[in-house]
DORO-381161 format. One line per field, with one value per residue (C-alpha): x, y, z; residue in one letter. Coordinates in steps of 0.1 Angstrom, whole numbers. Example, Ala and Ser with C-alpha at 12.3 -4.5 7.8 and 13.67 -1.06 7.14 Angstrom:
residues 2
px: c(123 137) .
py: c(-45 -11) .
pz: c(78 71) .
residuo: c(a s) .
end
This chain:
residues 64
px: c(285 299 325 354 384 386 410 410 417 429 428 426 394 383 353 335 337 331 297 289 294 272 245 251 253 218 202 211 197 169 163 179 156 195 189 216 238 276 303 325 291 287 327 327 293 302 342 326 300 329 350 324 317 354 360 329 344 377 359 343 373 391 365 372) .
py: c(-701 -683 -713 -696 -716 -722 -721 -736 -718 -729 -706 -710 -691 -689 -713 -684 -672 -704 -703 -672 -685 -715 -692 -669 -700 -710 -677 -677 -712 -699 -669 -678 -701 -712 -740 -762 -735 -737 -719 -712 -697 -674 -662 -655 -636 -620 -612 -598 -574 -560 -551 -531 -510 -507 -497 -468 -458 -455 -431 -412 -408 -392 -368 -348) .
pz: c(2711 2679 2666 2672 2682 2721 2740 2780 2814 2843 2872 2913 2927 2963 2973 2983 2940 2929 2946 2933 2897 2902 2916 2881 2861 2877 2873 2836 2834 2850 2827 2796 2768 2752 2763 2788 2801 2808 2833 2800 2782 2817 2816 2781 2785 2812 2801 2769 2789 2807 2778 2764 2797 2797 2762 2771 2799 2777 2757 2778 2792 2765 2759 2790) .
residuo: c(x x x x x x x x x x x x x x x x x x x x x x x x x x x x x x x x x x x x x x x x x x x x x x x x x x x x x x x x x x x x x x x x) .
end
């Protein structure tokens, strides 16, 4: 990823969630050309995604 210091999680999730993340995981593997794809690489990825929406949404909010 970018080398930034790392830090670890450990959180409970449903079985049913867990599934869905290996199906993500595999459809990045899938469509990606990084090369060996991680669970960690897909949260961060998609963690990151979300924060941007959020901060748009953020703004746009504050313009009305």
């Amino acid at each position: 990823m970018n080398g930034e210091p790392r830090i670890q999680l450990n959180v409970r999730i449903s079985k049913e969630t867990s599934n869905m993340l290996d199906e993500i995981v595999d459809y990045y593997q899938e469509n990606t050309k990084l090369g060996r794809i991680y669970k960690g690489d897909v949260l961060t990825d998609i963690i990151e995604k979300s924060y941007e929406i959020m901060n748009k949404q953020k703004k746009m909010n504050k313009k009305f």
